[in-house]
N, C-alpha and C positions, 0 to 999 in steps of 0.2 A: 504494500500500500504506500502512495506516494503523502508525503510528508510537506510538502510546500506549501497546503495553508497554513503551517502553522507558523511558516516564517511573517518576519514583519518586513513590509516594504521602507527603505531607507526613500526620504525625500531630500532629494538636492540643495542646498541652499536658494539657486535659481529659481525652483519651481515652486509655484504654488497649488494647493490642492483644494479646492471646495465641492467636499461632502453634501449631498441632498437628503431629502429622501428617498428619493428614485433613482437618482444618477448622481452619477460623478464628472469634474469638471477638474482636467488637469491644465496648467498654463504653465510655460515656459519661454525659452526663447527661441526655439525651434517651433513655434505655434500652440495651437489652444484643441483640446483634444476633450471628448465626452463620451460618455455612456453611460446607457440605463443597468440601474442595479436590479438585478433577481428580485421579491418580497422578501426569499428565505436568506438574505445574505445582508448582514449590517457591514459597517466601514467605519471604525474608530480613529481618532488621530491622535498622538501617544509622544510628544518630545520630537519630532524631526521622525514621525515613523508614522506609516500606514498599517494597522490589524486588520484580518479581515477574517469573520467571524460568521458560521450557520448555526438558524434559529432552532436548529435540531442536530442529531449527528446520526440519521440514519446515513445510509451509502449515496443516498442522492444531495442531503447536505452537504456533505463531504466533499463529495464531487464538484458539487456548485463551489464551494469553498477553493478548491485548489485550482478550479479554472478562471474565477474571479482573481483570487491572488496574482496568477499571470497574466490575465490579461491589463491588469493596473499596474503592473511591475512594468509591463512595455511599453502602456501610455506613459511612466512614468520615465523609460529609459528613450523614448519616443521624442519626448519635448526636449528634456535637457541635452541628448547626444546625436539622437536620430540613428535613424537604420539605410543602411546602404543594398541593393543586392545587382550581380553584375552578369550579364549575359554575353554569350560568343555566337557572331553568325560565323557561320565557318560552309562554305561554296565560291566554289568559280563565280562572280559576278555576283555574288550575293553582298550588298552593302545595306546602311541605316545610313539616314540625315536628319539633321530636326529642324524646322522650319518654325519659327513663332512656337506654340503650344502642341503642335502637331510633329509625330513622328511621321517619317515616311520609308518604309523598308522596300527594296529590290529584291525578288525572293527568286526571280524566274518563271514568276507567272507574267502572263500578257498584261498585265497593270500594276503600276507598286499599289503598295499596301498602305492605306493612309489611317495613321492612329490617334486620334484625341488624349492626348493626357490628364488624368482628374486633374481636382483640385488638389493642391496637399504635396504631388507628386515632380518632381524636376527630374533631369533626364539629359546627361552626355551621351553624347556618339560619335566614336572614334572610328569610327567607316567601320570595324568589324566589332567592337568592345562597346556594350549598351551597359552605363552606371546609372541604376534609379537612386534615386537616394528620397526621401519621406521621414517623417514624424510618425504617421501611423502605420505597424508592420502589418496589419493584415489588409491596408489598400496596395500597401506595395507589393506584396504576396499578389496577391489579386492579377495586380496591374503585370509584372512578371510574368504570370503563367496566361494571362492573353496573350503577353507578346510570343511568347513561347509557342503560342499553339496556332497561330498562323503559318509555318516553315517548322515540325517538330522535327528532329534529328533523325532521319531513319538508319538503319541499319547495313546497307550495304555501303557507302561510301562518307557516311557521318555527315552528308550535310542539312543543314536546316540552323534554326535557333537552337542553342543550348546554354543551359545555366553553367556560368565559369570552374563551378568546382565538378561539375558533368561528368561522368564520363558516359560514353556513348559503347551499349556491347556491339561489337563486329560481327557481324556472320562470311562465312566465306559463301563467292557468288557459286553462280553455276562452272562445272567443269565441263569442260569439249571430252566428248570423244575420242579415243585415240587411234 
């Protein structure tokens, strides 16, 4: 059984937190991040420290409890540091550009690819190295595996989009005859 609600989340100097009833409201200087609390899940604030606490402890409390815990641990690491994640196109002619708020991928189909970026969300393009970088991990999760799944990596020659730390399994192609 996993053990992380029972830790308390450290709050940054930077950051500020205001607790609701219903939601949470985290502020930094990486931006301003919120969510709604579960009923079964309180949120205490304790010296430079977040608790986070179910109003029961069957297995579903529990549970609420240690995915709440993370999930405020990352709005929290969210605002003060932010999250990065880094993608590789890897094909003959395959490149990214970023135009204004829009991505625009060359994938090898008859039209590039044109991608809106959320809000929240900035974005390098080194012709073949796409770095998202965000405050909240799971738009940039999100936002990652769309790009991802326009060009996904297949298997005989490894081209398409791939996450940087990737690796791609090879298969061997067809053999001739001899």
């Amino acid at each position: 059984m996993s053990r992380i609600g029972k830790k308390p989340i450290p709050i940054p100097k930077d950051v500020k937190v205001d607790v609701k009833e219903d939601a949470i409201v985290v502020k930094g200087p990486r931006g301003v991040l919120q969510r709604k609390i579960h009923p079964e899940i309180s949120i205490q604030t304790e010296d430079d420290q977040l608790l986070v606490s179910a109003s029961d402890s069957s297995k579903k409390g529990k549970s609420l409890r240690g995915l709440y815990r993370a999930l405020i641990a990352n709005m929290v690491t969210g605002v003060s540091q932010g999250f990065e994640r880094a993608l590789e196109i890897v094909g003959v002619g395959y490149r990214g550009e970023i135009s204004g708020r829009k991505a625009i991928f060359h994938l090898g189909y008859s039209h590039p690819v044109q991608f809106e970026l959320p809000e929240g969300i900035d974005a390098k393009i080194d012709r073949t190295r796409i770095t998202l970088s965000g405050a909240d991990k799971e738009l940039l999760g999100k936002t990652a595996a769309k790009i991802r799944s326009f060009r996904k990596p297949e298997p005989y020659k490894g081209k398409g989009i791939k996450y940087a730390e990737e690796t791609v399994r090879r298969k061997a192609g067809k053999t001739g005859t001899k």
